[in-house]
N, C-alpha and C positions, 0 to 999 in steps of 0.2 A: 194450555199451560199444564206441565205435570209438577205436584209439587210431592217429593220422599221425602214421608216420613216413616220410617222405621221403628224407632226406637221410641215410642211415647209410654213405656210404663214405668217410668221414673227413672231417674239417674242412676241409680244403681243399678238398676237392669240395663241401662245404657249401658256401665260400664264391663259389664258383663257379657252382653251382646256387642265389643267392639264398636262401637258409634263411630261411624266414618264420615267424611266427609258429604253422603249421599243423604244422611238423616236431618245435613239441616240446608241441602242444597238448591234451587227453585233454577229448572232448567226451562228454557223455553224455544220453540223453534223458531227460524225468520220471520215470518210473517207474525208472531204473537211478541216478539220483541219490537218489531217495526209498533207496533200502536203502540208502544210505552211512550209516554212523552218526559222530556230531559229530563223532569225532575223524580219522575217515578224509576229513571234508570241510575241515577246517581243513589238514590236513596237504593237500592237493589246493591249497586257496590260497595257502599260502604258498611250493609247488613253482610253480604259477603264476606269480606275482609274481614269484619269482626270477629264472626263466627272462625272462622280460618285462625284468627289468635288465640281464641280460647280453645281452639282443640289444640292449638301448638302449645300451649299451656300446662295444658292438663296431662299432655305427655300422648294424647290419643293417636290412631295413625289416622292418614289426610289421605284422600283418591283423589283424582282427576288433578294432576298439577295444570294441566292446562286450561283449567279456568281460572286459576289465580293468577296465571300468567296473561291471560286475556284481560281480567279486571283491573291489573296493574298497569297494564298497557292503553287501558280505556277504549279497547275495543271493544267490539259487540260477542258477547259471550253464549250465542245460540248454537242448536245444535244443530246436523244433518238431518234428516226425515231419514236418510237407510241407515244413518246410527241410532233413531230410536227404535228401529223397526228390528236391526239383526242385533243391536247392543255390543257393538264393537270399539270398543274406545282403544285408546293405546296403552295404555297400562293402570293398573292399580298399586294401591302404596298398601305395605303389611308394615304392623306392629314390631316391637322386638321379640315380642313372644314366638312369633317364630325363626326358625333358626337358618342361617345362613344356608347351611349345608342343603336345604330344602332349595334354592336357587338356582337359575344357570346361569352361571358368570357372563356368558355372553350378555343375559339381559340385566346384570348389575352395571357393567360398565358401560352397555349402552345407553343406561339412564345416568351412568356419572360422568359422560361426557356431555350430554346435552343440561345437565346441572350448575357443569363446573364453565361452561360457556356462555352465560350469562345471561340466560332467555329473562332470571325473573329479577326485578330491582328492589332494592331494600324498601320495605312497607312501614319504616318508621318504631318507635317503641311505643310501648302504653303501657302506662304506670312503672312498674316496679319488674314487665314481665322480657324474660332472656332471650326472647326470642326476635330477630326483626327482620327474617323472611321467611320465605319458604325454603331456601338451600341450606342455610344453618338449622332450620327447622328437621329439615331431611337428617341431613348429616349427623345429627346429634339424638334423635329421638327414633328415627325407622329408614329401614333401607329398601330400596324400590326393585320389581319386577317386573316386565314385562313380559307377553306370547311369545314362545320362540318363532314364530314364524316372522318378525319384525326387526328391522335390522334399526342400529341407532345411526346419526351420520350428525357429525360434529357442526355448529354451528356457531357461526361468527360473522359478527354483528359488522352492516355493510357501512364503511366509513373512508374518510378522506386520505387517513392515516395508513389505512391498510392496503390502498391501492400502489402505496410512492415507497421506495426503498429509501431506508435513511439515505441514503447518499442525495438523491433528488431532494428531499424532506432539508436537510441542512444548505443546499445551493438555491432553496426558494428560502430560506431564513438569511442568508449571508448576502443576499442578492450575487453571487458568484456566477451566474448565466444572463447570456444576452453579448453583439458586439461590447457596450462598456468596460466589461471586466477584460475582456479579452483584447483592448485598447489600452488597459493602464488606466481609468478614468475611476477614480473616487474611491483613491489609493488613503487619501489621510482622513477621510470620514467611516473605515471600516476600522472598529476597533473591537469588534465579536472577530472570535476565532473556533473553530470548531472545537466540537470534543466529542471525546469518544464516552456515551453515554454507559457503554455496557462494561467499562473498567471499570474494578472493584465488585461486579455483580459476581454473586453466582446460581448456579440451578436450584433451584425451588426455591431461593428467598425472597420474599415479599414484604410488604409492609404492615402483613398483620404478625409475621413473626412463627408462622407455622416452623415444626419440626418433621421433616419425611425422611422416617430410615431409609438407605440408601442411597437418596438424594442429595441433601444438606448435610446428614447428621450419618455416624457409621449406623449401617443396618442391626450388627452384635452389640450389645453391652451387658461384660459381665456373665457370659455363654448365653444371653435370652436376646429376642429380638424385641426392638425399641416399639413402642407405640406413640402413635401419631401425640403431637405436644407444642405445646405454644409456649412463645416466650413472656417472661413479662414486659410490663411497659417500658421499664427502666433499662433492662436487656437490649430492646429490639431498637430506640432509641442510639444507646449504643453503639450499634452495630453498626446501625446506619451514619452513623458521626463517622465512623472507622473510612466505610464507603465511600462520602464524602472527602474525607481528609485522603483518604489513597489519589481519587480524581485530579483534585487538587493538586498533590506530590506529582504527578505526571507530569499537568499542565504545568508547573515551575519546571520541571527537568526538561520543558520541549522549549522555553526561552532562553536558558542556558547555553551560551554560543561558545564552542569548542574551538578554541584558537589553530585556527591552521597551519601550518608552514608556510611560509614566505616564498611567494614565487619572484620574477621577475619584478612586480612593484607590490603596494597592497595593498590595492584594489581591483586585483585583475584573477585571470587565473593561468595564466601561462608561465610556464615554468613548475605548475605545484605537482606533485608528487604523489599520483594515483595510487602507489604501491605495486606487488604483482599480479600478474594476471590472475585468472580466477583458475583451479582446476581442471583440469580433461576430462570429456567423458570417461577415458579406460584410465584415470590413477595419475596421470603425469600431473607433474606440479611444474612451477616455475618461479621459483622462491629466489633463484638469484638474478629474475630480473628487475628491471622498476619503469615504471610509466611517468611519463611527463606530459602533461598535458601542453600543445601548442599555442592553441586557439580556440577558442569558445565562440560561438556568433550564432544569434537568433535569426531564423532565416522565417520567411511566409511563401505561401501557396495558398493561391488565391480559388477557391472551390464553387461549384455551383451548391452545392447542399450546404456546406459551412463559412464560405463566407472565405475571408480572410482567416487562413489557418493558420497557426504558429507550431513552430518543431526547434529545437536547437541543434545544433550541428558544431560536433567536436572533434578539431585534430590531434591526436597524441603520437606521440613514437614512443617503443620498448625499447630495449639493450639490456646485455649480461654485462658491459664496460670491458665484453674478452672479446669484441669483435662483431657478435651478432646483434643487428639491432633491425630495425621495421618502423613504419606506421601506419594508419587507418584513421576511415574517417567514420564518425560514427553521428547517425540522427536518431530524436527520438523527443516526442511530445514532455517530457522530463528530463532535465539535462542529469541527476545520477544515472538514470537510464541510460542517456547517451554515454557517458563517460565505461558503464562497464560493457556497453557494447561496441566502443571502439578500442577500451584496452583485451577485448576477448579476442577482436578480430586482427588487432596488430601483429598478435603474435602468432599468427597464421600466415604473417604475407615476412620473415625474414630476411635480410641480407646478409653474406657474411663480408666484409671489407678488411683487404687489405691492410697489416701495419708495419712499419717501419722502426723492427726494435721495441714496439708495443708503446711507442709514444707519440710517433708522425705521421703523415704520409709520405707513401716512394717519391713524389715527384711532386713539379706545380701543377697545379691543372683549372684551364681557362675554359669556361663551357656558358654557352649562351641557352636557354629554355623558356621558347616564349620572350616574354619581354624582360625576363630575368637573365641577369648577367652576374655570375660567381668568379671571383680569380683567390684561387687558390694557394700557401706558400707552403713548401717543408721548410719545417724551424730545427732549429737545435735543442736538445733537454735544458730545461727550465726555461725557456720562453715562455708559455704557456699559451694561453687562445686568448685570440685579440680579435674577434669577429664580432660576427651580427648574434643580438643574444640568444636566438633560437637557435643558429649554427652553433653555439658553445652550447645549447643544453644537449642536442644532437651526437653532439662529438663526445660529451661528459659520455653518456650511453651506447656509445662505439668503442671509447676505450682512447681515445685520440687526447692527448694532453698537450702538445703544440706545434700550435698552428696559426697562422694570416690567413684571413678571408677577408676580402669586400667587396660588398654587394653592390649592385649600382644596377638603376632602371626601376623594375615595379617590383616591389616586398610583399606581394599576396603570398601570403604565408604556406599555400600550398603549391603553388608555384615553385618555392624558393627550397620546400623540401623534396620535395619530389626530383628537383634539379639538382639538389645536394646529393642526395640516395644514388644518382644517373652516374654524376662524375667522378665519388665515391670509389664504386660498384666496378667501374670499369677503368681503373686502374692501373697501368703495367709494374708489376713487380720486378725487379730487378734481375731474379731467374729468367722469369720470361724475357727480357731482355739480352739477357746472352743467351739463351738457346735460339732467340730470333736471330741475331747477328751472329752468332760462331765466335764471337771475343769476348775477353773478360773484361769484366766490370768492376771500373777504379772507384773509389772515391777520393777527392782530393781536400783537406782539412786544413786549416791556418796553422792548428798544435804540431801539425806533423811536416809542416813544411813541402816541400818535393816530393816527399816520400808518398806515394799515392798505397791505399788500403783497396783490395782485391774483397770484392762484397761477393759478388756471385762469378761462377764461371761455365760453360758450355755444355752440358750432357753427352754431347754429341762431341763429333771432330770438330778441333780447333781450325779456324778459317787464319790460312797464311797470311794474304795479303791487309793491309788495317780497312780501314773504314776510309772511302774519300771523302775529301774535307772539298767543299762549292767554294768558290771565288768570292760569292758574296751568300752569308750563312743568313737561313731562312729563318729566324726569328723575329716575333712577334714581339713588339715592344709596347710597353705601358708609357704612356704619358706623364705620369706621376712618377714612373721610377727613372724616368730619363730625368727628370726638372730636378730629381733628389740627388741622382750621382752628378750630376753638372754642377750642382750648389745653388739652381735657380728656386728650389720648394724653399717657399719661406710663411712661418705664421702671422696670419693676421694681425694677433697679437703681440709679436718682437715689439714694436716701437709703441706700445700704449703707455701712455704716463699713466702712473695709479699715483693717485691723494696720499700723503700721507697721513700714516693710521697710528 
């Protein structure tokens, strides 16, 4: 056992001869610690420790932080045999008496990293004295050096917390992982909701209230640069009320439910009004179109690695209302997800459709797709659309204002558009109609009597002979609309007695 002592010609000469932390320190190797028994070693730490206060006290400078950091830790605080042999330790602590400028920054901030990362824990107070570690002890009384030939490397303390990224850290608090959640099951017993702990924070503020120019606080004040400063009690409180109460503010602004526009009922989302698409990579915007959402539906895929997976999956169609319109189908484990990646991609896949005077269509048109069956009418202006409600949000976004449609057979709602888009799209306009035939194209009106109205006529030479008329004309007839011009369609309702009210 080697015991330094140094400095025995009285305290005043101590304090003249700098008394370090080696003048009251009792170092021992492995084997001369091993024969201590328990209570010769506790009584060793807490003369340690003591001695450690009273130089922090007295304002003295302190060597070897790493045995105070072993004593507090309740390790065994012996040495190497080649560190007592070549006296290599890893740094020494100086006074304020000497001056900064004497340092190399390399080895200030390699000891203010391993300072400020928590190697040593508070050692308590005693009596009346300011001091109650060794880090405050450092930081306010002497500043550390070490060899340059020693490099410092940051350490942080090995824990549960530091392994898991909030995001896992708040899905093991919420129980939000596991089939359960992702089932729907123990929907009314969750009433924690996440939060976003780092709103309201910001860089370098803490709980003891420090001040770091640059950081927290402006680096200038006044033409001088600010020094390091704390707040008071009342202050840092404060602040922290403000922190609080901002959290808070949030959390009430994320329960606040933003009343939508009314789609087709309201509870659903078809029919609601996504807005316009998002911008172009190169500039193009698309401001006078609008998205309508069709259909919404949770679909699964059934995984080996996850199980039962869920995605949403949404229909929408675009239009300018001048003709161009589209739709897309968009998936995506978040349905706003889905909704701006199936309004991005609609307006990629366009149609342009035909109109008739910009309010009908040229013709009927009868079209079967899949087990979906559409029959189409051209109306007159102000009829308006008397269809299926997704055909009238369809049509609103086309530019189409009246029209008969009804649907009959299966309404899978992509079905039903896709078959809309089909027989739309391929239309014969009335031009095309007399350039295919070589005659002109009447039309004939109730207002106008006899008198038939000339719409389109031939590009090309006009064909002499007319068009031959068949003996028996190939028309397709609806059921419903024979039973209506006969007089046989009758409502179920004509003959109901209703109570009087």
């Amino acid at each position: 056992m080697r015991v330094l002592l140094q400095g025995t010609a009285g305290v005043s000469s101590v304090f003249q001869n700098l008394m370090t932390f080696e003048d009251v320190a009792v170092e021992f190797t492995q084997g001369e610690w091993g024969q201590l028994n328990p209570a010769q070693k506790d009584l060793y730490r807490e003369v340690m420790l003591e001695n450690f206060r009273n130089l922090a006290f007295l304002g003295l400078p302190v060597s070897r932080p790493y045995v105070i950091c072993q004593l507090e830790e309740g390790g065994e605080p012996f040495i190497v045999e080649r560190e007592i042999s070549t006296g290599a330790y890893s740094g020494h602590l100086l006074g304020r008496q000497r001056s900064l400028s004497t340092l190399p920054a390399a080895s200030i901030l390699a000891w203010k990293t391993a300072l400020s990362n928590g190697c040593l824990s508070s050692l308590g107070t005693r009596d009346t004295h300011p001091y109650a570690s060794l880090s405050h002890a450092l930081q306010t009384q002497c500043c550390v050096s070490s060899p340059s030939h020693l490099m410092g490397q940051q350490y942080r303390p090995y824990s549960f917390f530091t392994k898991l990224t909030a995001e896992e850290l708040w899905k093991g608090a919420l129980a939000e992982s596991g089939a359960g959640s992702r089932k729907g099951r123990g929907k009314r017993t969750k009433k924690r909701k996440r939060k976003d702990l780092n709103r309201g924070q910001i860089m370098g503020e803490g709980r003891y209230g420090f001040l770091w120019p640059g950081l927290n606080v402006p680096l200038m004040k006044n033409g001088a640069v600010q020094t390091i400063a704390q707040r008071s009690k009342e202050e840092q409180k404060k602040v922290e009320a403000d922190m609080i109460q901002q959290r808070e503010e949030w959390d009430r602004k994320r329960k606040i439910k933003v009343k939508r526009e009314r789609g087709w009922t309201g509870n659903s989302w078809g029919g609601v009004s996504l807005g316009p698409p998002d911008p172009g990579p190169n500039g193009e915007t698309y401001e006078d179109f609008d998205t309508r959402v069709l259909e919404v539906r949770n679909v699964f895929n059934m995984t080996a690695k996850e199980g039962r997976k869920k995605s949403v999956r949404v229909l929408v169609a675009v239009g300018n209302g001048k003709g161009a319109a589209g739709f897309a189908i968009g998936k995506a484990t978040d349905r706003m997800d889905a909704f701006r990646k199936a309004k991005n991609r609609a307006v990629h896949y366009l149609h342009y459709i035909e109109r008739y005077e910009d309010h009908t269509i040229f013709h009927d048109i009868s079209l079967r797709f899949k087990r979906t069956r559409i029959r189409m009418k051209k109306q007159r202006k102000g009829y308006g659309l008397r269809c299926h409600r997704a055909i009238i949000t369809i049509c609103r976004l086309i530019g189409i204002k009246d029209m008969y449609a009804k649907v009959s057979g299966s309404v899978n709602m992509i079905n039903l558009t896709r078959g809309l888009f089909y027989g739309l799209s391929r239309q014969e306009t009335h031009q095309q109609l007399a350039d295919k035939k070589g005659l002109h194209v009447v039309e004939i009106r109730e207002e106008c009597g006899p008198l038939p109205i000339v719409v389109a006529s031939p590009r090309g030479a006009l064909r002499k002979d007319p068009e031959p008329e068949e003996e028996v004309p190939d028309i397709k007839l609806d059921w419903q609309d024979v039973k209506a011009e006969q007089g046989m369609k009758r409502s179920v309702w004509a003959n109901l007695k209703r109570a009087a009210t």
